[in-house]
NUMILUM-380821 format. One record per atom (N, C-alpha, C, CB): residue in one letter; x, y, z. Coordinates in pm, whole numbers, padded with zeros to 5 digits, always signed. Glycine has a CB too. Layout:
% NUMILUM-380821
aXYZ ...
This chain:
% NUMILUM-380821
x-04356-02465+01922 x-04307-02448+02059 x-04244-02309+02070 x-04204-02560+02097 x-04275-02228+02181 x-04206-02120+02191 x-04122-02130+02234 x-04240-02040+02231 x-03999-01989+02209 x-03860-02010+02233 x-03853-01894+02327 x-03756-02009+02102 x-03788-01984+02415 x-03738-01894+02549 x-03631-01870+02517 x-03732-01949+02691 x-03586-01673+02550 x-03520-01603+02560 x-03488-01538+02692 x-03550-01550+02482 x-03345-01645+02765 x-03345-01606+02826 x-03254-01489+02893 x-03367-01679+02845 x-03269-01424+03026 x-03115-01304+03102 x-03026-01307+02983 x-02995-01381+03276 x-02958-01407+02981 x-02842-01435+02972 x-02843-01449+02853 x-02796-01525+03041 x-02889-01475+02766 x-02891-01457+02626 x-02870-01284+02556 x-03037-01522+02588 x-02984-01236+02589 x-03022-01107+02567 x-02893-01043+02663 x-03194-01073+02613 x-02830-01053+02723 x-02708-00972+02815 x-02623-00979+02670 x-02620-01071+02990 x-02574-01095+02638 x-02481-01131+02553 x-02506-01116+02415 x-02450-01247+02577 x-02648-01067+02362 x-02675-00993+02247 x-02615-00864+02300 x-02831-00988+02199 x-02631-00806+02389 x-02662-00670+02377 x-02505-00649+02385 x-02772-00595+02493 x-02414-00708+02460 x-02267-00681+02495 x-02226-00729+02311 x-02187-00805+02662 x-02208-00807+02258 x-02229-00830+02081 x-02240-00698+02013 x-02382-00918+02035 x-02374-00688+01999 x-02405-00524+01924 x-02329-00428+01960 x-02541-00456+01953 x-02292-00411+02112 x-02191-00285+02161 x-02084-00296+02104 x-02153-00270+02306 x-02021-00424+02123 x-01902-00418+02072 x-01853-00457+01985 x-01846-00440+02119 x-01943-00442+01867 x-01937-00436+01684 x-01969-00284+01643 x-02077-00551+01596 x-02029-00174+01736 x-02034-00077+01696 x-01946-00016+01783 x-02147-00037+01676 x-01862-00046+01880 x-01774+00018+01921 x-01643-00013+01844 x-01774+00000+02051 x-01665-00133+01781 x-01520-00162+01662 x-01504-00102+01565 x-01505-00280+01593 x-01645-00092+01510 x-01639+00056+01399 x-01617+00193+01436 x-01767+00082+01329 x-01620+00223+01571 x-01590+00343+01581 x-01445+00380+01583 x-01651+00382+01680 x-01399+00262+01648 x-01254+00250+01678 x-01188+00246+01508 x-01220+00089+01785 x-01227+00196+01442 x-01152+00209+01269 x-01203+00330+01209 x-01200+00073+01147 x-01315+00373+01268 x-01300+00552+01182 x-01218+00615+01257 x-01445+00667+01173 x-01248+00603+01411 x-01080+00712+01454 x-00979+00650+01426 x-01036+00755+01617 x-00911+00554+01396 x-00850+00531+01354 x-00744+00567+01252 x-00896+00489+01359 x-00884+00539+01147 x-00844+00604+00992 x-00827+00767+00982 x-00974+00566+00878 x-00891+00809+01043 x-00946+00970+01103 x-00759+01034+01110 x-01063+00960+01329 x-00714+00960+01220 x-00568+00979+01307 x-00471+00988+01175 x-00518+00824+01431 x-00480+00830+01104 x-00340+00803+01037 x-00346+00885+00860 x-00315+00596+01030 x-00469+00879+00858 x-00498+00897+00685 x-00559+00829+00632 x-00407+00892+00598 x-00568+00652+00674 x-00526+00567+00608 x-00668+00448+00582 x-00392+00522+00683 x-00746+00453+00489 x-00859+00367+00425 x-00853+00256+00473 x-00862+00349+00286 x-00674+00174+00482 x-00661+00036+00556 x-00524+00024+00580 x-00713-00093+00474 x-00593+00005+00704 x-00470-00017+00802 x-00394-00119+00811 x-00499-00011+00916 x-00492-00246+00751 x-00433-00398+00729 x-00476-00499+00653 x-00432-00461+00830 x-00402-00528+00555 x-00482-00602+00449 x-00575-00679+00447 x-00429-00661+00395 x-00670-00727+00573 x-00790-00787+00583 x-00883-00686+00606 x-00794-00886+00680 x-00863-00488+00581 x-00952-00447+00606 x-01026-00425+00485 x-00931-00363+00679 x-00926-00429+00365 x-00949-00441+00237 x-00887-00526+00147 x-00937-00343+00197 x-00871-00655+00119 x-00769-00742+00039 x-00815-00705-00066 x-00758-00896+00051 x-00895-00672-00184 x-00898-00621-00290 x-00816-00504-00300 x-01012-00605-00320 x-00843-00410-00231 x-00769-00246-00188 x-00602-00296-00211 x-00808-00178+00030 x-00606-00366-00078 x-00456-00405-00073 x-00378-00423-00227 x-00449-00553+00011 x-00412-00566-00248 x-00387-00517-00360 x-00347-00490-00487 x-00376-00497-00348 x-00475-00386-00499 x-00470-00241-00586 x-00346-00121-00510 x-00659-00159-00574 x-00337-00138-00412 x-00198-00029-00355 x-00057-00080-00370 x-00203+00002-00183 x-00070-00227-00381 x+00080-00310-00405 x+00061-00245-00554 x+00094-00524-00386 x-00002-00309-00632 x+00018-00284-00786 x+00029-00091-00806 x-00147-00365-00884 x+00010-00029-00747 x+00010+00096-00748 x+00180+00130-00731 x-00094+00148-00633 x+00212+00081-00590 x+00344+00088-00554 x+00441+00039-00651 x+00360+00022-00439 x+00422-00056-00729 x+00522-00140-00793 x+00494-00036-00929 x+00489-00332-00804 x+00405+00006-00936 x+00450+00094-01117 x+00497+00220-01015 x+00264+00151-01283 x+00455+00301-00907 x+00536+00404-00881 x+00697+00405-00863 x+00485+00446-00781 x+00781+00302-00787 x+00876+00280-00817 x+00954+00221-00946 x+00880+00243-00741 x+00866+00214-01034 x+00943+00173-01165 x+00902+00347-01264 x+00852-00020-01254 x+00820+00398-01163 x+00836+00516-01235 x+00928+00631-01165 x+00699+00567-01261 x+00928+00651-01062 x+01052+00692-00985 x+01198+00638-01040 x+01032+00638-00838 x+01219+00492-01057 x+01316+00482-01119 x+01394+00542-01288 x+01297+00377-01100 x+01249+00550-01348 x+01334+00606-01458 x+01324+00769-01443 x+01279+00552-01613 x+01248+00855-01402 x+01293+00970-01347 x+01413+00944-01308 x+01221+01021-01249 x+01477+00887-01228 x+01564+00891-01167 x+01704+00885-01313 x+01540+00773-01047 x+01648+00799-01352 x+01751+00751-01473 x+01765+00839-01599 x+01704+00610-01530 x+01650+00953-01598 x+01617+01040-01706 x+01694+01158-01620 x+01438+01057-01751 x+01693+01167-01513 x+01815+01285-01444 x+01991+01254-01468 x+01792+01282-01248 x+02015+01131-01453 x+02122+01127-01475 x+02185+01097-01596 x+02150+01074-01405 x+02081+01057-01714 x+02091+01107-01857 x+02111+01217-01879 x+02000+01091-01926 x+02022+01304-01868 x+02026+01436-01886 x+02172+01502-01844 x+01909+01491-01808 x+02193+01482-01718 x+02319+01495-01667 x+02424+01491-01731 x+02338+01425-01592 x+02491+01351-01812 x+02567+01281-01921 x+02541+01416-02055 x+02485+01093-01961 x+02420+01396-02063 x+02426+01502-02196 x+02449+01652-02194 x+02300+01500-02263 x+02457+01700-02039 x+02476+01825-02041 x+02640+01839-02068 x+02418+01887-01910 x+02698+01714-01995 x+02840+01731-01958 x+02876+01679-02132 x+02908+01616-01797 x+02832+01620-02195 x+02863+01576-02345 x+02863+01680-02404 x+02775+01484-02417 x+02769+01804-02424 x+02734+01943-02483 x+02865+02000-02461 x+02605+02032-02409 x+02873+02018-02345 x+02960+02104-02269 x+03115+02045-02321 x+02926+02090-02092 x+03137+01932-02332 x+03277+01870-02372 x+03295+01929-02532 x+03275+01676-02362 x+03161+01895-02585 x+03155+01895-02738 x+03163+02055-02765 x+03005+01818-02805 x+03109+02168-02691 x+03104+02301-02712 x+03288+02322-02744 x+03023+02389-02564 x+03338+02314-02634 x+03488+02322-02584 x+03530+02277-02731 x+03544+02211-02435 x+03534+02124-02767 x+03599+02067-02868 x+03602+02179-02978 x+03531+01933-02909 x+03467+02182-02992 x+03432+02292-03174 x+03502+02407-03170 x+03251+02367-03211 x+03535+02500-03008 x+03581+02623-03042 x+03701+02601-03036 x+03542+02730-02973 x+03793+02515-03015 x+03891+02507-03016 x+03944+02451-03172 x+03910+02444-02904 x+03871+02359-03221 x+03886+02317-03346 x+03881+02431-03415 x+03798+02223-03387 x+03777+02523-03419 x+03752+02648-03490 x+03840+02760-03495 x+03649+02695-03447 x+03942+02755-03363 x+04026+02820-03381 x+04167+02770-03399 x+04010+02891-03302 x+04154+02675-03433 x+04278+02562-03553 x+04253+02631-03663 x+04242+02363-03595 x+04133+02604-03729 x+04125+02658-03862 x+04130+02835-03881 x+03986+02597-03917 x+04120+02888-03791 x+04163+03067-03796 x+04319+03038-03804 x+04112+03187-03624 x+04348+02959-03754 x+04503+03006-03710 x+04567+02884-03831 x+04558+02974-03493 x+04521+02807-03915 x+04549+02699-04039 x+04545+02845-04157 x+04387+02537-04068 x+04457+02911-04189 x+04402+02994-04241 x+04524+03142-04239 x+04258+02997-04165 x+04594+03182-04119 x+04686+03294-04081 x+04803+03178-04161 x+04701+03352-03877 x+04798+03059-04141 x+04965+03027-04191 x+04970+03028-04355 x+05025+02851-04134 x+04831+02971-04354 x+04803+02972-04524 x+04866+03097-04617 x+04629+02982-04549 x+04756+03181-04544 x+04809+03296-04626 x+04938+03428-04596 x+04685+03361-04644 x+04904+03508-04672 x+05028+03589-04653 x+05139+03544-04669 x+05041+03635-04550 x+05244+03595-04589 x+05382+03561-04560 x+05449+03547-04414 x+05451+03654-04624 x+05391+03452-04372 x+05422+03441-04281 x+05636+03371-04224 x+05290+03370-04260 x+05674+03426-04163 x+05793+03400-04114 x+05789+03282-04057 x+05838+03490-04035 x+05946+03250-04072 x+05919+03104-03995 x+05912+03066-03824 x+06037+03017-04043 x+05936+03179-03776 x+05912+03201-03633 x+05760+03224-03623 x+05999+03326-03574 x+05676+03289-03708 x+05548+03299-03697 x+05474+03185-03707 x+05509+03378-03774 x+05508+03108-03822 x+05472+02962-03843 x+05505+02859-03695 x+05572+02908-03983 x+05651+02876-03622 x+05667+02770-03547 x+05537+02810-03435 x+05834+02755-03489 x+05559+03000-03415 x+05419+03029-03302 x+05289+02936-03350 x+05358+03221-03308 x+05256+02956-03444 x+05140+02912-03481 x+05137+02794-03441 x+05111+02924-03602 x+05201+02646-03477 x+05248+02551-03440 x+05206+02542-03282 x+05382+02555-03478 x+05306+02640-03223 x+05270+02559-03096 x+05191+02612-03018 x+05368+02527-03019 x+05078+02673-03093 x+04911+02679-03041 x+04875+02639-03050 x+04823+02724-03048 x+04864+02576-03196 x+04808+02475-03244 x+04801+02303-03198 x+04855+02493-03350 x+04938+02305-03088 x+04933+02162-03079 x+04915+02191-02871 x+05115+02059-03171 x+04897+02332-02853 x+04798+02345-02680 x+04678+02350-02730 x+04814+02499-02560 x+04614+02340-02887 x+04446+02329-02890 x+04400+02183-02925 x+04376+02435-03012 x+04509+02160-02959 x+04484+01964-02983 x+04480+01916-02845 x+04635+01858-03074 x+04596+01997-02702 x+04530+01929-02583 x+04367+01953-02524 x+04621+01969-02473 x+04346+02099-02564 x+04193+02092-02533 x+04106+02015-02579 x+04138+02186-02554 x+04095+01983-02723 x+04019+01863-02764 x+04057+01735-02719 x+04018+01852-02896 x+04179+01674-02662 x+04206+01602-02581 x+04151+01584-02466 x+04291+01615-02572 x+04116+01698-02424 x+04056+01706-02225 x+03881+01704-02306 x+04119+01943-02077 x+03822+01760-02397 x+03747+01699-02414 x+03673+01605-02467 x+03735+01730-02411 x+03743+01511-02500 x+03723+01336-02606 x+03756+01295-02390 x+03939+01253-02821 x+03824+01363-02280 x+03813+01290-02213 x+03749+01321-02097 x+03903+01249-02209 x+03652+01397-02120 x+03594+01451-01987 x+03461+01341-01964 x+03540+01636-02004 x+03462+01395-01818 x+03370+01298-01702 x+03278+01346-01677 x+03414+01264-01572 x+03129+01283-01634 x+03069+01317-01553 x+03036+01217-01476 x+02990+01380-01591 x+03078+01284-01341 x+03012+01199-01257 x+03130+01133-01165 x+02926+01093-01344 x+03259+01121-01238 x+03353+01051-01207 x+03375+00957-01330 x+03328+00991-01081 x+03309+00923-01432 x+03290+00835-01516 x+03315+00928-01637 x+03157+00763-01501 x+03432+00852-01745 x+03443+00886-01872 x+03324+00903-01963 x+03519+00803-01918 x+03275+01014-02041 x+03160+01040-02130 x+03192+00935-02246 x+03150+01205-02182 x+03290+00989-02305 x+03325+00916-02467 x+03436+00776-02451 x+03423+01057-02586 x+03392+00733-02307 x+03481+00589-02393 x+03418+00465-02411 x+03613+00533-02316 x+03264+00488-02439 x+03171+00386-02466 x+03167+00313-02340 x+03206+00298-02585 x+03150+00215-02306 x+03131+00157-02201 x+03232+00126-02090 x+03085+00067-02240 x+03317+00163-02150 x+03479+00154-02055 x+03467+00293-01999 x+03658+00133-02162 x+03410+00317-01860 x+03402+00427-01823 x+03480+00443-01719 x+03292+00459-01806 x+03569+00360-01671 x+03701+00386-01598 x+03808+00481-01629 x+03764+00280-01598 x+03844+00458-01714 x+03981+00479-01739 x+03949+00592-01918 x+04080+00283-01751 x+04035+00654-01906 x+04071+00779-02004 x+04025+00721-02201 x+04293+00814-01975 x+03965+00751-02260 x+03964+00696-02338 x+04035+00762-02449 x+03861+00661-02345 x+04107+00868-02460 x+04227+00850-02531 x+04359+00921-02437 x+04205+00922-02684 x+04415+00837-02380 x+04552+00868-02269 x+04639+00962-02348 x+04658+00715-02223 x+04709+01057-02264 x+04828+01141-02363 x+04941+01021-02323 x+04883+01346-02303 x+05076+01044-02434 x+05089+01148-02522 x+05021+01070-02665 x+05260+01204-02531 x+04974+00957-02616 x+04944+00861-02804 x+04784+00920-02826 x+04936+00604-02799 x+04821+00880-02958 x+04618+00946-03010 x+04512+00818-02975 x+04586+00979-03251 x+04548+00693-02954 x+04479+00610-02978 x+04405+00605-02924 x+04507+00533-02988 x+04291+00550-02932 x+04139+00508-02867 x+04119+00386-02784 x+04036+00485-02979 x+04125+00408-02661 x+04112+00282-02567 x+03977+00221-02495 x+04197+00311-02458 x+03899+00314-02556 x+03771+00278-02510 x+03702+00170-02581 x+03692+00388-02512 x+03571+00128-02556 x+03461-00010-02669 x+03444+00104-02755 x+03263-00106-02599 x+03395+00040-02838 x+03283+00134-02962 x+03110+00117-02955 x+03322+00067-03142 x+03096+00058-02781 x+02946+00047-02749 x+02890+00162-02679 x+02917-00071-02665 x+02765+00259-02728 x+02777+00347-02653 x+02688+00351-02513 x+02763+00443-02732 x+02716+00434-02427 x+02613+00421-02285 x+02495+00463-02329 x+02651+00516-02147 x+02364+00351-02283 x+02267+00337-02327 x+02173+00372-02154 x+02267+00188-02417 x+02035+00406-02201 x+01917+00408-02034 x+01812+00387-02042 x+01886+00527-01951 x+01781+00317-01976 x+01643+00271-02017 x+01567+00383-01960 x+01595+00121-01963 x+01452+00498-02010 x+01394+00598-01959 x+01243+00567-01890 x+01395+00694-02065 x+01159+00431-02003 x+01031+00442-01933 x+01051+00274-01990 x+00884+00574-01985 x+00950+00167-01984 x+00927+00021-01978 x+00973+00009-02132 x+00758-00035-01932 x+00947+00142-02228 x+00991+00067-02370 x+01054+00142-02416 x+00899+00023-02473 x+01163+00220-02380 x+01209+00327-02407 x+01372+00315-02352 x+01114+00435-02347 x+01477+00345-02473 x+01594+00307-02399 x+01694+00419-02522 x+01629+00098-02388 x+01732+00521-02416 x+01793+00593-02513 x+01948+00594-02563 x+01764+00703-02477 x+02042+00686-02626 x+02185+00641-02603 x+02226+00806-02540 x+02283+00573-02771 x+02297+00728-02471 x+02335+00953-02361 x+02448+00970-02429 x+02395+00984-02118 x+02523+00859-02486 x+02641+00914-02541 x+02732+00845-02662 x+02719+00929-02431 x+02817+00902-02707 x+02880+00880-02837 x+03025+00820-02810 x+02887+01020-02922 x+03054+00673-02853 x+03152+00658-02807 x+03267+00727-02882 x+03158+00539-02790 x+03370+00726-02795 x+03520+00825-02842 x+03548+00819-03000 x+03683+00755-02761 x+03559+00672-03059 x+03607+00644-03185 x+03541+00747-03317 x+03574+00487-03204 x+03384+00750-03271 x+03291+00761-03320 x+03294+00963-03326 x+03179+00661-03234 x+03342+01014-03194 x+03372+01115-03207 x+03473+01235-03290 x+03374+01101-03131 x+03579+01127-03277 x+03746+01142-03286 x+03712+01119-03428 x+03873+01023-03195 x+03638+01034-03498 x+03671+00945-03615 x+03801+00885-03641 x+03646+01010-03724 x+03753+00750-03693 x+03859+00656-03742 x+03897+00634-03849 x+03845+00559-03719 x+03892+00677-03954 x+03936+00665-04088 x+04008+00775-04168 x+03831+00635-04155 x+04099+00742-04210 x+04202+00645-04160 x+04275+00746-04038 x+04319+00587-04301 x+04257+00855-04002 x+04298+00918-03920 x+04203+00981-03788 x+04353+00997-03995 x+04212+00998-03667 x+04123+01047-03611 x+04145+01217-03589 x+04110+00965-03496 x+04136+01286-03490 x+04138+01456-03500 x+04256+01465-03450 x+04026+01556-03418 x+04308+01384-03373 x+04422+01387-03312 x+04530+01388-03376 x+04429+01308-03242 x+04509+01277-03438 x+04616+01322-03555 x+04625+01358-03673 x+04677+01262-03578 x+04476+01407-03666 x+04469+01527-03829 x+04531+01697-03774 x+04233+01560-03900 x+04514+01631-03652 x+04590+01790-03585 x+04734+01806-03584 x+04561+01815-03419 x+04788+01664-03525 x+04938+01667-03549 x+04981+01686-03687 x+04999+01545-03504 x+04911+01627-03805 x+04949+01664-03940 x+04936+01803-03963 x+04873+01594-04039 x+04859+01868-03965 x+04851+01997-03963 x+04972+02088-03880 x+04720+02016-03911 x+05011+02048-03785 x+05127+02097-03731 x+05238+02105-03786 x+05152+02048-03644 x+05272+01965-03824 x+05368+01928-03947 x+05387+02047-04042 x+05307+01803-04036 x+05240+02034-04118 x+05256+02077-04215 x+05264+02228-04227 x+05178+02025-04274 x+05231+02271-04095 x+05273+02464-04063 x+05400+02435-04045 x+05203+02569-03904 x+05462+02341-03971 x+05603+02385-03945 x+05718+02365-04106 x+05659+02270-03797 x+05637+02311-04187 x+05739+02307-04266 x+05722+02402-04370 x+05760+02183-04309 x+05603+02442-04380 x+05571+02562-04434 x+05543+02567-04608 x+05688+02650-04389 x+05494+02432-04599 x+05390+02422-04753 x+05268+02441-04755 x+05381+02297-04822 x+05250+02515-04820 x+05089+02555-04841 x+05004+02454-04875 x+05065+02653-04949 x+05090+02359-04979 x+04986+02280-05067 x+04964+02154-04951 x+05057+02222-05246 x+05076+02156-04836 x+05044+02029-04754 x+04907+02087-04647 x+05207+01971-04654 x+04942+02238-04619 x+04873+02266-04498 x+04713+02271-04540 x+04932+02409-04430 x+04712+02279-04659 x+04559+02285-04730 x+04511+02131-04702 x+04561+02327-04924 x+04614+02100-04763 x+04547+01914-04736 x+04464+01891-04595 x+04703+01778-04715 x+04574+01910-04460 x+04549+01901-04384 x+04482+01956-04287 x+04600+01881-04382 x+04441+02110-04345 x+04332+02180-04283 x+04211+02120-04319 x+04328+02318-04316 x+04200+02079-04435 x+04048+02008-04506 x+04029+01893-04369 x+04076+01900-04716 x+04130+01879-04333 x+04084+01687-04242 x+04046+01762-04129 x+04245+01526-04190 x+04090+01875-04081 x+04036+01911-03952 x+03950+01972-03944 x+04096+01959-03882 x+03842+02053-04085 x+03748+02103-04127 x+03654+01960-04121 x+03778+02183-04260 x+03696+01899-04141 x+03608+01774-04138 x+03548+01720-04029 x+03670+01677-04180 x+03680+01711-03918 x+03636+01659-03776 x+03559+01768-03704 x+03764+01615-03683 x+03582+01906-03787 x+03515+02006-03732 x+03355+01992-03757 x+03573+02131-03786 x+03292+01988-03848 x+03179+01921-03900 x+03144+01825-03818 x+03195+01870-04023 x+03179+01716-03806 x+03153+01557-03709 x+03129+01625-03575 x+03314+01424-03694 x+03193+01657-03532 x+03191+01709-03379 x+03045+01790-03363 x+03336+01824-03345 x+03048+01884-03477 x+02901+01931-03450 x+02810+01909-03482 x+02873+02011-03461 x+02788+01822-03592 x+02656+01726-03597 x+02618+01649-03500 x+02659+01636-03690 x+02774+01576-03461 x+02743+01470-03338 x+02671+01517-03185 x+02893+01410-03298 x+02691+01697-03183 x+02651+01765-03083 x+02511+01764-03086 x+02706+01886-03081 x+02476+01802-03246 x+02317+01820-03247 x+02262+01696-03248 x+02256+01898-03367 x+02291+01594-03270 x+02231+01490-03215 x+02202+01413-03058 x+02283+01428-03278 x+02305+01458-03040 x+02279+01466-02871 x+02175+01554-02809 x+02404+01515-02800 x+02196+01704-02871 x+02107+01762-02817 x+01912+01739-02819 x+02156+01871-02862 x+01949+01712-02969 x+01778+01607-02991 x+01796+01509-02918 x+01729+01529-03151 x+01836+01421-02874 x+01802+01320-02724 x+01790+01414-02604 x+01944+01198-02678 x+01828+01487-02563 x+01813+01622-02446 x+01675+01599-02439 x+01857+01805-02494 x+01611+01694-02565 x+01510+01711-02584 x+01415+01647-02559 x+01508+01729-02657 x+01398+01511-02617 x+01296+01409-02635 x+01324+01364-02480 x+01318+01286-02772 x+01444+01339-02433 x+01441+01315-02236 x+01347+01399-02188 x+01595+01364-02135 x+01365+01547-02237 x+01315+01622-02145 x+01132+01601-02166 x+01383+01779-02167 x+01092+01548-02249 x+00951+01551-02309 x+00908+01432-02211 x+00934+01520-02495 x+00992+01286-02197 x+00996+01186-02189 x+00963+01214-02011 x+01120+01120-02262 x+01032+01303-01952 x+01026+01339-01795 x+00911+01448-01803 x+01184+01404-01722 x+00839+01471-01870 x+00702+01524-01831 x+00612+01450-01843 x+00659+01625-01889 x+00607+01345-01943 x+00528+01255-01934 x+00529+01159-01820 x+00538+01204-02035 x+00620+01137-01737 x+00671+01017-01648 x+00636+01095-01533 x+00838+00959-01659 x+00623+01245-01507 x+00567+01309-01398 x+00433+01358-01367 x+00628+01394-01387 x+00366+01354-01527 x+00205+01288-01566 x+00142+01141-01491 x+00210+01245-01742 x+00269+01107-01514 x+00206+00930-01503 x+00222+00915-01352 x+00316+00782-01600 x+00344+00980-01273 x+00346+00972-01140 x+00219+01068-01046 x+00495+01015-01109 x+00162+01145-01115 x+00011+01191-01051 x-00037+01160-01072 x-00055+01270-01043 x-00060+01114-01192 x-00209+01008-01189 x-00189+00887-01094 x-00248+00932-01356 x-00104+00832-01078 x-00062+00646-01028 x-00077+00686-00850 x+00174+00567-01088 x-00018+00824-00832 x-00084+00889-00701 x-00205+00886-00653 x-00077+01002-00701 x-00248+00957-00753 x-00392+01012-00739 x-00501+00826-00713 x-00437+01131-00936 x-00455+00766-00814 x-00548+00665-00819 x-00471+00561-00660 x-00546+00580-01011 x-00400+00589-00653 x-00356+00517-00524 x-00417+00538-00389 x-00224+00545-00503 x-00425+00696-00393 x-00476+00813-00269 x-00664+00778-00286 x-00416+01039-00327 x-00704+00735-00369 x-00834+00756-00361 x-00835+00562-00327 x-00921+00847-00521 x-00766+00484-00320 x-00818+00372-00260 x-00750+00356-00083 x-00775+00240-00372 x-00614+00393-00101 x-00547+00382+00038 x-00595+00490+00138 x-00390+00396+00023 x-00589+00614+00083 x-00657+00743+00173 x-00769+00731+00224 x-00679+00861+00107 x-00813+00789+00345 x-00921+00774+00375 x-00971+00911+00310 x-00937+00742+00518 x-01173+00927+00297 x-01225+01073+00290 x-01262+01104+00399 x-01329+01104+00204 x-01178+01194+00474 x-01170+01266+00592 x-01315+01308+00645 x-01081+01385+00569 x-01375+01386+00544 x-01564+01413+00540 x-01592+01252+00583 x-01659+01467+00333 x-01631+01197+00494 x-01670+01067+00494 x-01644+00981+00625 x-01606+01009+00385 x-01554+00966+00663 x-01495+00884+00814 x-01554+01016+00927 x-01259+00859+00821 x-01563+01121+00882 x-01602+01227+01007 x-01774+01181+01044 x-01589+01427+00941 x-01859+01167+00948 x-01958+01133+00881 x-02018+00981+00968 x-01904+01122+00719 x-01929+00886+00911 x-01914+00773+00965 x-01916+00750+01113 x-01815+00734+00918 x-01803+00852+01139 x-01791+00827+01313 x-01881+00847+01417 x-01701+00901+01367 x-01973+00984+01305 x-02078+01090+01430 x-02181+00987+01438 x-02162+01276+01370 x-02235+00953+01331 x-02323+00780+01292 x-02323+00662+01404 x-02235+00687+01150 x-02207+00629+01372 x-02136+00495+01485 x-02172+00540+01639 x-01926+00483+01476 x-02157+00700+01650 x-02115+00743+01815 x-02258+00729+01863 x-02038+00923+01850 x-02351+00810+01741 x-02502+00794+01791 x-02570+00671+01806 x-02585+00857+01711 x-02520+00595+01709 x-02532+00461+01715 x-02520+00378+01847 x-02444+00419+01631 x-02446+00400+01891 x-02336+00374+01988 x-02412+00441+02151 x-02170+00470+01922 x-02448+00541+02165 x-02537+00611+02223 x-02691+00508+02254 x-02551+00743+02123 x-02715+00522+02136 x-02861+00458+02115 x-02877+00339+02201 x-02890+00411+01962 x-02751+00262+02153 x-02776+00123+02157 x-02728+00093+02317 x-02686+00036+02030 x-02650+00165+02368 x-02597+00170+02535 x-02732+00195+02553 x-02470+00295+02609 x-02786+00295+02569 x-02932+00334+02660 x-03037+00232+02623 x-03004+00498+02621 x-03040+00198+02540 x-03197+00119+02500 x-03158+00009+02540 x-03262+00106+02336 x-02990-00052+02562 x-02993-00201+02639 x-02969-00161+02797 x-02853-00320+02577 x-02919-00024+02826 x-02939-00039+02996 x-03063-00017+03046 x-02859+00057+03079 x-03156-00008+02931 x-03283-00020+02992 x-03383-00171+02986 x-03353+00094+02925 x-03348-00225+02924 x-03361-00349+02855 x-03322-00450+03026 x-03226-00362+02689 x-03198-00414+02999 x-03121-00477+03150 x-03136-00443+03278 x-02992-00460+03158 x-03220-00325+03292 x-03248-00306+03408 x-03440-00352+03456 x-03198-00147+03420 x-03469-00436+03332 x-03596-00485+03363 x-03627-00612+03396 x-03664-00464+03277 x-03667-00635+03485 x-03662-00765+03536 x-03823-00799+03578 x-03550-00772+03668 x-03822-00955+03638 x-03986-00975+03671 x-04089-00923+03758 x-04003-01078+03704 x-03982-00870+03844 x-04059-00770+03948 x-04123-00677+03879 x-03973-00693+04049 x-04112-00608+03767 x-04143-00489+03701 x-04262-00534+03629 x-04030-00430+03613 x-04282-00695+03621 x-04460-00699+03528 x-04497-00762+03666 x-04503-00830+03337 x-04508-00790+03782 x-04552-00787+03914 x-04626-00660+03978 x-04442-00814+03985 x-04799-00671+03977 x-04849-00579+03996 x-04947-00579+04114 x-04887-00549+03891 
């Protein structure tokens, strides 16, 4: 049996076809306007997503950038505390060294003395310096002073501030106070006050003793520096790699969410001719009727 096709059928094909190729035209300008490959997750739910999972490692990589800056930060201000400490320690032992020898007077000795105990406050200001607003060396107690004047003692944890830099990677930015100062059985603080002592009273054989203990903390302080500074380092290696990983996680993001500008230009001129075609060949279609095979 043949199938009648009728007006009204063929009207409503042809209005169909128009306006499935006028919908595609409308999503290449679209995409054309914003940038954007998909505009809404039913234009691509696979795409989609691949751009969620994109997003979720870029912000966990943004985050430790973020966290590898304010490491870095901690360790500049740690350098910088620890620089201060050594030259001041260093010039304990010039001035341990002037009482030692010669003949020094006892007015020269008390001078010495009480330089010696305004360079014990500088290593004081630095066992307590901040960055940030936050104590460096009092391990996790980053409130409050971790060794208060006028006592030597150590009020901070002995845990040090730790960061996590990338998913398996967790470094330490800093050294807690105890660990700096040392604890056995004396810390610098008061290998310094002994040393004072022992200029003011003016024995050689004591001030030797007690220059050796501050030769010591002198040592600690700067090993403990160069170890910090090798974490610097490996941060700083650690934030080129993490700004590697943030162009690539870009790049592979931009080539599913982005549109290709060529490509959608391409697309559109297609659709328009398309679009062209298909208007004229149905207003001609529609403008034929039975009168026209009536001869």
């Amino acid at each position: 049996m043949a199938i009648r096709i009728t007006q009204n059928q063929t009207t409503l094909g042809f209005a169909g076809n128009l306006q499935s190729i006028y919908a595609q035209m409308a999503k290449s300008q679209q995409q054309i306007a914003d940038g954007r490959a998909i505009t809404k997750p039913s234009d691509d739910p696979f795409g989609t997503g691949q751009v969620i999972d994109y997003d979720a490692q870029l912000a966990d990589v943004k985050q430790f950038q973020t966290n590898v800056t304010n490491a870095t930060g901690v360790l500049g201000s740690a350098d910088s505390a620890l620089d201060t400490m050594t030259s001041a320690l260093q010039k304990i032992k010039t001035l341990a060294v002037q009482a030692e020898n010669g003949t020094p007077s006892a007015q020269d000795l008390n001078n010495i003395a009480i330089e010696m105990g305004q360079l014990k406050e500088v290593v004081r200001d630095g066992l307590n310096a901040q960055h940030g607003g936050q104590y460096i060396f009092g391990g996790t107690s980053t409130k409050a002073a971790p060794f208060p004047a006028p006592a030597n003692t150590y009020m901070g944890t002995t845990n040090p501030l730790q960061s996590r830099v990338t998913a398996t990677q967790t470094v330490q930015v800093s050294v807690p106070g105890d660990t700096v100062a040392g604890i056995s059985p004396t810390n610098v603080l008061d290998d310094i006050d002994a040393l004072i002592t022992a200029v003011q009273s003016g024995n050689s054989a004591t001030m030797n003793t007690a220059a050796s203990a501050v030769y010591s903390d002198t040592d600690r302080v700067i090993d403990i520096r160069a170890q910090l500074g090798a974490t610097a380092s490996r941060l700083e290696a650690t934030q080129t790699r993490l700004e590697a990983q943030e162009e690539r996680l870009m790049d592979a993001r931009s080539k599913v969410a982005e549109v290709d500008s060529a490509q959608a230009f391409l697309d559109m001129s297609k659709q328009q001719t398309m679009y062209q075609a298909a208007l004229a060949s149905g207003t001609k279609i529609m403008s034929t009727t039975i009168l026209d095979y009536i001869r």
